[in-house]
Residue frames as qw, qx, qy, qz and C-alpha x, y, z in Angstrom:
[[0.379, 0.049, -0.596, -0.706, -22.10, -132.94, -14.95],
 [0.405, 0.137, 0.684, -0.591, -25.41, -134.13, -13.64],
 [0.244, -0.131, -0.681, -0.678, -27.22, -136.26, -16.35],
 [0.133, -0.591, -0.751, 0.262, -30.22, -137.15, -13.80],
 [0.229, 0.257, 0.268, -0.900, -31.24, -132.91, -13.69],
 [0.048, -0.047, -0.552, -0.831, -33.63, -133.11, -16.48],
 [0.702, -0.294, -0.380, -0.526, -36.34, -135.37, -14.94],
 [0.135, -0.427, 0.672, -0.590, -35.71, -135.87, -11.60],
 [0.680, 0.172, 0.224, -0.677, -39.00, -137.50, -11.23],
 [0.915, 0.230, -0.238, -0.232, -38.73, -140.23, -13.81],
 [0.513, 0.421, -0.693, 0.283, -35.54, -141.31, -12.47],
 [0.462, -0.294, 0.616, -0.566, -36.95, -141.69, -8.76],
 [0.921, 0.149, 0.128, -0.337, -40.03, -143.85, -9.98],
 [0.890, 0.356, -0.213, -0.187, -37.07, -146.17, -11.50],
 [0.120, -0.708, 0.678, -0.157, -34.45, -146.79, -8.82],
 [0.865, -0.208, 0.449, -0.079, -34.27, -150.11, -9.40],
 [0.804, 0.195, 0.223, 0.516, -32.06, -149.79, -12.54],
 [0.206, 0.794, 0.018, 0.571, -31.39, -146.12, -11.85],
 [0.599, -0.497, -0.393, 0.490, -29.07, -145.23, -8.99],
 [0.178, 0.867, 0.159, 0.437, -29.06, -141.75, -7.92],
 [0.742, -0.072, -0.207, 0.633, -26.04, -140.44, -6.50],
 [0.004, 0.758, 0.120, 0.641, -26.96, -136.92, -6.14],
 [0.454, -0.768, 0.166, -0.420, -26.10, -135.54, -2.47],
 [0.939, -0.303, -0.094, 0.132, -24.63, -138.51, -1.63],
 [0.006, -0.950, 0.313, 0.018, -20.90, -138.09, -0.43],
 [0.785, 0.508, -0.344, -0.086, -17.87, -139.59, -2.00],
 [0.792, -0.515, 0.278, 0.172, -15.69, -142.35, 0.61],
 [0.662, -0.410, 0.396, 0.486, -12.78, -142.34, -1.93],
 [0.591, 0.797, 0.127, -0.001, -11.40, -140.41, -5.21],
 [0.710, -0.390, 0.334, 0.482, -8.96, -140.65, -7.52],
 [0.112, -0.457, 0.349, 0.811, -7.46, -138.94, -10.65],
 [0.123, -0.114, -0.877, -0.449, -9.99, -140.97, -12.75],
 [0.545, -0.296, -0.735, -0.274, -12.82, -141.82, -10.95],
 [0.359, -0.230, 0.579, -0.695, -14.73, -141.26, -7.12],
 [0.428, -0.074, -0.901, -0.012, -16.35, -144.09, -5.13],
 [0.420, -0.185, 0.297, -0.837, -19.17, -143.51, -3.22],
 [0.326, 0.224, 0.892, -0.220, -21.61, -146.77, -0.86],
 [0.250, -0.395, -0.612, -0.638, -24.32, -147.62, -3.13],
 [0.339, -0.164, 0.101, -0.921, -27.67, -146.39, -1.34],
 [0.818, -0.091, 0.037, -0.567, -29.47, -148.82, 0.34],
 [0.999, 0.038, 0.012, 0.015, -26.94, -151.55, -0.05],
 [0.059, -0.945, 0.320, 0.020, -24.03, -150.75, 1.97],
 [0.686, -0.493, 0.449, 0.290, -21.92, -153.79, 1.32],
 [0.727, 0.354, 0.380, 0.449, -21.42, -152.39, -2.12],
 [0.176, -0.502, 0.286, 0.797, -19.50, -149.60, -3.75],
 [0.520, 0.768, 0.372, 0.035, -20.41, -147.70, -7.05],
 [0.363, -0.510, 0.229, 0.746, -17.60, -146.21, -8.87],
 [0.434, 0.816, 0.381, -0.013, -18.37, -143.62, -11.35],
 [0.472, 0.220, -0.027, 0.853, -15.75, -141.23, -13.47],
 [0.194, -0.419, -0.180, 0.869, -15.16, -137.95, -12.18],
 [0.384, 0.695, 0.566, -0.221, -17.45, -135.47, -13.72],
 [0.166, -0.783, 0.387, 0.458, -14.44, -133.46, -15.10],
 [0.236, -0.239, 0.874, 0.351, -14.01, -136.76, -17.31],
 [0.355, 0.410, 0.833, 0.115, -17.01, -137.44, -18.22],
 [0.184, 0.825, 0.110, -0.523, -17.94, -134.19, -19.36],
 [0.120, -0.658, 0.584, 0.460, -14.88, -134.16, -21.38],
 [0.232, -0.077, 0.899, 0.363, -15.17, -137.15, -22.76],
 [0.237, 0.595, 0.760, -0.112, -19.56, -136.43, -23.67],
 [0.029, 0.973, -0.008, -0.229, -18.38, -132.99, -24.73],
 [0.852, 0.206, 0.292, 0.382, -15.36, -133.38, -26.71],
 [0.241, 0.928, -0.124, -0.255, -12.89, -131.05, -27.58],
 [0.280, -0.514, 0.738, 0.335, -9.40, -133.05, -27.79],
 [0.657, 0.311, -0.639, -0.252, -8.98, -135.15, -31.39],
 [0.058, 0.145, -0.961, 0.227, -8.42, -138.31, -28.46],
 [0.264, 0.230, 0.521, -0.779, -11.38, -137.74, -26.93],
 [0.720, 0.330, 0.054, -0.608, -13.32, -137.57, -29.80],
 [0.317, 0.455, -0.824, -0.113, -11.50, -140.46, -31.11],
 [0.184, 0.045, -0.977, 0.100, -12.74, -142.79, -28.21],
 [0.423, 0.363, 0.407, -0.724, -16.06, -141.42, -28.71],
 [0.549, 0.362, -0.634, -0.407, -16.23, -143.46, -32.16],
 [0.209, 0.071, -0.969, 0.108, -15.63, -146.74, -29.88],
 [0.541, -0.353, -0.623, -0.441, -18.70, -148.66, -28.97],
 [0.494, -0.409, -0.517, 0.567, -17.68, -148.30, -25.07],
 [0.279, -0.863, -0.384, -0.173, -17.60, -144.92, -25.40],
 [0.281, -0.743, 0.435, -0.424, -16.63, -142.25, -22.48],
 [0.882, -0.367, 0.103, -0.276, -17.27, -145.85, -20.73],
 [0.677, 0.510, -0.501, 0.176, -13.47, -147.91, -22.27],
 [0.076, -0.547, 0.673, -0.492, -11.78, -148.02, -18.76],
 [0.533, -0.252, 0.665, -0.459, -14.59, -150.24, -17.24],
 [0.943, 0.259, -0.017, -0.209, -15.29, -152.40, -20.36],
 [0.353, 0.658, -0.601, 0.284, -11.73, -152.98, -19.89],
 [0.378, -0.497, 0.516, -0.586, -11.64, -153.83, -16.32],
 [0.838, 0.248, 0.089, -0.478, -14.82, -155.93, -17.10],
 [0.832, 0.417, -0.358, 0.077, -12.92, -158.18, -19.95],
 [0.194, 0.599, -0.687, 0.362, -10.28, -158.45, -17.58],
 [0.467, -0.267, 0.693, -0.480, -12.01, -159.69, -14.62],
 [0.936, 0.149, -0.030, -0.319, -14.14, -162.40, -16.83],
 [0.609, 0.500, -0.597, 0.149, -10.88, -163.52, -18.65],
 [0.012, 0.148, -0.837, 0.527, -9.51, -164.36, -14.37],
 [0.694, -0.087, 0.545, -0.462, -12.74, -165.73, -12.87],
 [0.941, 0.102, -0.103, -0.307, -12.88, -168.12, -15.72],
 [0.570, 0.396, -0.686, 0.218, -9.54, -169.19, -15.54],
 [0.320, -0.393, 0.641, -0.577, -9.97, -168.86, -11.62],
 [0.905, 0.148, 0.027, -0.397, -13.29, -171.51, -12.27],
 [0.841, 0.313, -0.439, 0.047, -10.57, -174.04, -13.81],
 [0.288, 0.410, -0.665, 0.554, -7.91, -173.37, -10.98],
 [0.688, -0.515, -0.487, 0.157, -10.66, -173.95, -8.03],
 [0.573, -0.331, -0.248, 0.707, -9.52, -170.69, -6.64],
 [0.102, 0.928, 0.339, -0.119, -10.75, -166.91, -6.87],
 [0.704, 0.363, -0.116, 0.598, -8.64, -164.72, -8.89],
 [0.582, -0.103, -0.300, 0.749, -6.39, -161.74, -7.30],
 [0.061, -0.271, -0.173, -0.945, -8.74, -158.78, -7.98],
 [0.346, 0.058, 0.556, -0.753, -11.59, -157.23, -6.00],
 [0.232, 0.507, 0.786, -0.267, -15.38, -158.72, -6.71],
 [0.024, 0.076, -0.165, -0.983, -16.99, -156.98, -9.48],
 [0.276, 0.430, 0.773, -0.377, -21.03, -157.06, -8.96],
 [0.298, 0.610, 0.616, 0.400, -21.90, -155.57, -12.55],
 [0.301, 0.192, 0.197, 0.913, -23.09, -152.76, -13.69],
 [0.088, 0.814, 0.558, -0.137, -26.16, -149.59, -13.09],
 [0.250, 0.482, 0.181, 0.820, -26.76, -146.38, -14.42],
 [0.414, -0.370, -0.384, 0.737, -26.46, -143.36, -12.44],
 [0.069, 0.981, 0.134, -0.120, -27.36, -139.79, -12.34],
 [0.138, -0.818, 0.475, 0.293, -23.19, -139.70, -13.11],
 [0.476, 0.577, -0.562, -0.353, -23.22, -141.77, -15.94],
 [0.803, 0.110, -0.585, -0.028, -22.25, -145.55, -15.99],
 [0.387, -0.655, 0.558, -0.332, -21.49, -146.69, -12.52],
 [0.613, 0.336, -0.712, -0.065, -19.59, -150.00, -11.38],
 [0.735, -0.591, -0.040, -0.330, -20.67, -152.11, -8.85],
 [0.649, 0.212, -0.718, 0.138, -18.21, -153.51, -6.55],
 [0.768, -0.406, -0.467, 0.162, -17.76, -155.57, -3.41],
 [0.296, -0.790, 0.399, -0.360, -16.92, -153.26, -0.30],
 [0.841, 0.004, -0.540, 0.045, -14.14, -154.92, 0.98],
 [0.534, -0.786, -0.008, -0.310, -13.61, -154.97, 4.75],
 [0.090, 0.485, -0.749, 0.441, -10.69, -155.66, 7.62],
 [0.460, -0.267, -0.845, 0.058, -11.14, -158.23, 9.83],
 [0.063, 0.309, 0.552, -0.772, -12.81, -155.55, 12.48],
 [0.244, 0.664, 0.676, -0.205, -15.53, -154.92, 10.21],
 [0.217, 0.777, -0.118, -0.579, -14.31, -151.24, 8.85],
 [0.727, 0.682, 0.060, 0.051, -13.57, -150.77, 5.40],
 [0.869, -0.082, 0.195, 0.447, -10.14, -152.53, 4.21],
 [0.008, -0.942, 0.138, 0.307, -7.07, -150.40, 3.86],
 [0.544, 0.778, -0.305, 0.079, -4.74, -149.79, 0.84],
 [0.884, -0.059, -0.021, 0.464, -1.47, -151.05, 1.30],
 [0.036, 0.636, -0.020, 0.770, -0.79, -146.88, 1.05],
 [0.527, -0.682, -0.009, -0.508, -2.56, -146.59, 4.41],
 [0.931, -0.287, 0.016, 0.223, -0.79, -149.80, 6.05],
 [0.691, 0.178, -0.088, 0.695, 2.65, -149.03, 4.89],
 [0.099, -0.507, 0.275, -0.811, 2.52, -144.46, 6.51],
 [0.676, -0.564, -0.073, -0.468, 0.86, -146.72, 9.61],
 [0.113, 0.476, -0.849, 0.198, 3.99, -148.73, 9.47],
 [0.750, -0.104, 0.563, -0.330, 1.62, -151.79, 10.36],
 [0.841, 0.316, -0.345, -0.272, 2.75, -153.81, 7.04],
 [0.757, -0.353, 0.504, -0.219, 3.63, -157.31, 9.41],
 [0.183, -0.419, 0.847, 0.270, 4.57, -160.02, 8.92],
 [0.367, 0.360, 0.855, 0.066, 1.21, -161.59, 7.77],
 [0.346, 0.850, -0.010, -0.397, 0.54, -158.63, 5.68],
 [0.124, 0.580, -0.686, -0.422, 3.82, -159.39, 3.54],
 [0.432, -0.047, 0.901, 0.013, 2.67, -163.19, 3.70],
 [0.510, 0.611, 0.560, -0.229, -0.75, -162.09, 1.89],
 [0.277, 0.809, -0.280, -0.437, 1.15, -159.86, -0.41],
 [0.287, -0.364, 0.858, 0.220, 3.50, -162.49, -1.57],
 [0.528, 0.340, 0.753, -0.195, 0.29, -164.54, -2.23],
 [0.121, 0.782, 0.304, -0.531, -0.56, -162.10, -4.30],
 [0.099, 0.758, -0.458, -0.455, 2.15, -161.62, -5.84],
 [0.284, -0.023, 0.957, -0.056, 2.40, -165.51, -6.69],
 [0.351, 0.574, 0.670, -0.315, -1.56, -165.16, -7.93],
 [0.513, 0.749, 0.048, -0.416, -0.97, -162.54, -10.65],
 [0.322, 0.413, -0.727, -0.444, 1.28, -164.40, -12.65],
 [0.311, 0.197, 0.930, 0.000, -0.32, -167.54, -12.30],
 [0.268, 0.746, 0.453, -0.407, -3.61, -165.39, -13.42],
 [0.343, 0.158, 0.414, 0.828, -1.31, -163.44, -15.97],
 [0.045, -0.808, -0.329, 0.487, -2.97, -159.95, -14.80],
 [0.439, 0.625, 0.305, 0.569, -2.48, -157.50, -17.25],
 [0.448, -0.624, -0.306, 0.562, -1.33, -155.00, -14.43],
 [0.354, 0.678, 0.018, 0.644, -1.11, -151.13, -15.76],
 [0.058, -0.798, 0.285, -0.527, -1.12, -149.27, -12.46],
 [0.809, -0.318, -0.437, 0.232, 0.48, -151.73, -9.70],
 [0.404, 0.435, -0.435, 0.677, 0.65, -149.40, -6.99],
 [0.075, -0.213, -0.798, 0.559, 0.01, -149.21, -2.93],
 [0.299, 0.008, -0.153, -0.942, -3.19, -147.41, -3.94],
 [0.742, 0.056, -0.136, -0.654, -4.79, -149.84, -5.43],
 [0.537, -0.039, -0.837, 0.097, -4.01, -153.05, -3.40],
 [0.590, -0.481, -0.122, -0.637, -6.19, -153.99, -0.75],
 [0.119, 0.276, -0.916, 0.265, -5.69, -155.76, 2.45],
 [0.695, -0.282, -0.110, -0.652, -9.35, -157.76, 2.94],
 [0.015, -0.213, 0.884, -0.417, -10.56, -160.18, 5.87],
 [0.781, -0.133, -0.196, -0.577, -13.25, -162.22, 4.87],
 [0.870, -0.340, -0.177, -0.310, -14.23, -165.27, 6.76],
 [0.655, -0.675, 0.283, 0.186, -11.12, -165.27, 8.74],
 [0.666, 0.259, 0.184, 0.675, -8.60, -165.64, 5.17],
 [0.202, -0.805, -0.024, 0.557, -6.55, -162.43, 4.83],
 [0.718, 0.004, 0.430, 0.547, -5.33, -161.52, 1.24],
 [0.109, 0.600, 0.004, -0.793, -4.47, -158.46, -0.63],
 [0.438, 0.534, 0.651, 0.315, -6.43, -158.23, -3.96],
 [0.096, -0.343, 0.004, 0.934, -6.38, -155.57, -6.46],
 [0.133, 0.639, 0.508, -0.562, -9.05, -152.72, -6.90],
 [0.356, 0.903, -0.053, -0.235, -7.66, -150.81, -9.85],
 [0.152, 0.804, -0.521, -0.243, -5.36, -150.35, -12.81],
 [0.561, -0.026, 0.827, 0.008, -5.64, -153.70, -14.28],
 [0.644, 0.696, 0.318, -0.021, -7.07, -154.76, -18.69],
 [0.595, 0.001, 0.376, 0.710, -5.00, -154.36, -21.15],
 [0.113, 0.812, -0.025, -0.572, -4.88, -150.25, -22.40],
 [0.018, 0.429, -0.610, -0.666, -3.07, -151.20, -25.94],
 [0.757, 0.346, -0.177, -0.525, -4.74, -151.99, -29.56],
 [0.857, 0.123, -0.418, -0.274, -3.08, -154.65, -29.53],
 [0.703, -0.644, 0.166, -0.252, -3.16, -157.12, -26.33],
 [0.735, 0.266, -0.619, 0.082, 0.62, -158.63, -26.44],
 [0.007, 0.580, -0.562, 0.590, 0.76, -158.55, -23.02],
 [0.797, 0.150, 0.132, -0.569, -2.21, -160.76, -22.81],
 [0.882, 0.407, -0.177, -0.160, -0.64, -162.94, -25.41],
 [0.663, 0.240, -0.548, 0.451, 2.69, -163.71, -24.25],
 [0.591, -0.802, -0.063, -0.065, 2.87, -164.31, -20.71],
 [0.695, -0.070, -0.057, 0.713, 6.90, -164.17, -20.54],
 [0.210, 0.570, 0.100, 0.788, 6.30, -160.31, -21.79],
 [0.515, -0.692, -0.244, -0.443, 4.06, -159.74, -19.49],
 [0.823, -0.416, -0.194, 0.335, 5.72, -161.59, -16.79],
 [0.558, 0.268, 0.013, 0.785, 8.81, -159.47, -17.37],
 [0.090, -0.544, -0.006, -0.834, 6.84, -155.84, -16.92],
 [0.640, -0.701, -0.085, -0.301, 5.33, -157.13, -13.50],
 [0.724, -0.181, -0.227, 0.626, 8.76, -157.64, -12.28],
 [0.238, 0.261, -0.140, 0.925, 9.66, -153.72, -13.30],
 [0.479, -0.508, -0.249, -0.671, 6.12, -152.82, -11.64],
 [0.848, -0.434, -0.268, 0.146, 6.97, -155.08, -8.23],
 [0.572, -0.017, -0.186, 0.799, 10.45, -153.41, -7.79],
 [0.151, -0.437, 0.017, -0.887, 8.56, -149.69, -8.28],
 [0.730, -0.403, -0.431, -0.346, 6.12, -151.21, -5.82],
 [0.835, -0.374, -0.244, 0.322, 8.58, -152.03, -3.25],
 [0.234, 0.340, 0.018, 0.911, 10.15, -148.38, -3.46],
 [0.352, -0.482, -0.100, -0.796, 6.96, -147.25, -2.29],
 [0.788, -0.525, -0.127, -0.296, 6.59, -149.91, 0.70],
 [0.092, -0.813, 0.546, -0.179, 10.20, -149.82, 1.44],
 [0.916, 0.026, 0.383, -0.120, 10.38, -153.55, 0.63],
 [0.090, -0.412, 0.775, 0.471, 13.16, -155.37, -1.64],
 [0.911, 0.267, 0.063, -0.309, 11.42, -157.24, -4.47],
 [0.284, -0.405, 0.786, 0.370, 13.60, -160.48, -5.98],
 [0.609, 0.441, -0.345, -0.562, 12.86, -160.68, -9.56],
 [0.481, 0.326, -0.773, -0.255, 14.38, -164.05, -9.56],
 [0.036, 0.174, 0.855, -0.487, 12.56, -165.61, -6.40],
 [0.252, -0.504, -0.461, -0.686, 9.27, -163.14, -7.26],
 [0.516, -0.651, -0.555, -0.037, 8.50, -162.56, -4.01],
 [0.167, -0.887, 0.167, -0.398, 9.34, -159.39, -1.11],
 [0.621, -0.410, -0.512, 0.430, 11.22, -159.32, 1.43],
 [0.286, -0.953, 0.031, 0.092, 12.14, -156.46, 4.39]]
């Protein structure tokens, strides 16, 4: 679904709050959503839903669908999610003197693919673009100072009280910025239910990121101790 065809033309003359994304070619996609360098400003990312979704969701046909076409987000609910999530951690982060566990989000722009989301391209300590904890773990290179940052990590979202829905090697990152190493996550994070007890009681919560660390450590061949909170080999 291309909303930019109509007027190609007016949407050049206005790339400064219009990003066009036409031709350009996607560095990572998932069942939701593809990620593709913003144009002209390559230490950021633009993630935009899949056009399959967004179609769907601007086109209705399912009773859901049209359902969360009533909400004031919209097709758009995943990243106003995301969004409320990350504010809720940087302000607490702001009190703690300490950045919370999730990638940089650099706001929003409209696209030629609908709402896009800016974030921070994060990077390895050679410069290339940081790999998944998916990519480390089939490279067999999760170290010992890889688990150390994970721990952290792990340690960081309950302090933060993350609202974690997908916690898997996907969407953790291993980034190297001014020589600190630490794995922050990218995705699958905001609370998905009308109402946010997971949010509200941090024992509940606390509780489901244990069963979500143990599935987590299945998939990096790692032991999780629920009653320590922290990996080991």
């Amino acid at each position: 679904m291309d909303l930019g065809s109509r007027d190609d033309t007016r949407l050049a003359n206005n790339e400064a709050w219009y990003l066009v994304l036409a031709g350009e070619t996607p560095i990572a996609r998932g069942g939701e959503s593809e990620v593709y360098e913003r144009p002209g400003k390559p230490s950021q990312l633009v993630k935009v839903q899949r056009s399959y979704r967004l179609e769907r969701m601007m086109q209705p046909t399912r009773l859901k669908d049209r359902l969360k076409m009533l909400t004031p987000s919209g097709p758009y609910k995943n990243i106003v999610r995301e969004y409320r999530a990350y504010l809720e951690a940087t302000m607490l982060g702001i009190q703690l003197g300490r950045p919370p566990p999730l990638a940089h989000l650099r706001g929003l722009i409209a696209t030629d693919r609908g709402m896009g989301q800016l974030v921070q391209k994060l990077r390895a300590a050679d410069g290339s673009v940081a790999p998944t904890l998916k990519q480390l773990a089939r490279r067999r290179e999760i170290d010992d100072q890889v688990l150390a940052a994970l721990n952290e990590f792990v340690g960081e979202i309950y302090v933060f009280n993350i609202v974690a829905t997908d916690l898997r090697w996907k969407n953790l990152v291993y980034e190297t910025r001014r020589g600190r190493s630490r794995v922050v996550m990218i995705d699958g994070f905001g609370v998905r239910t009308f109402i946010p007890v997971r949010r509200w009681f941090r024992r509940l919560n606390a509780r489901k990121l244990d069963d979500l660390f143990v599935g987590l450590g299945n998939q990096l061949d790692l032991h999780f101790d629920r009653k320590l909170r922290t990996f080991r080999r």
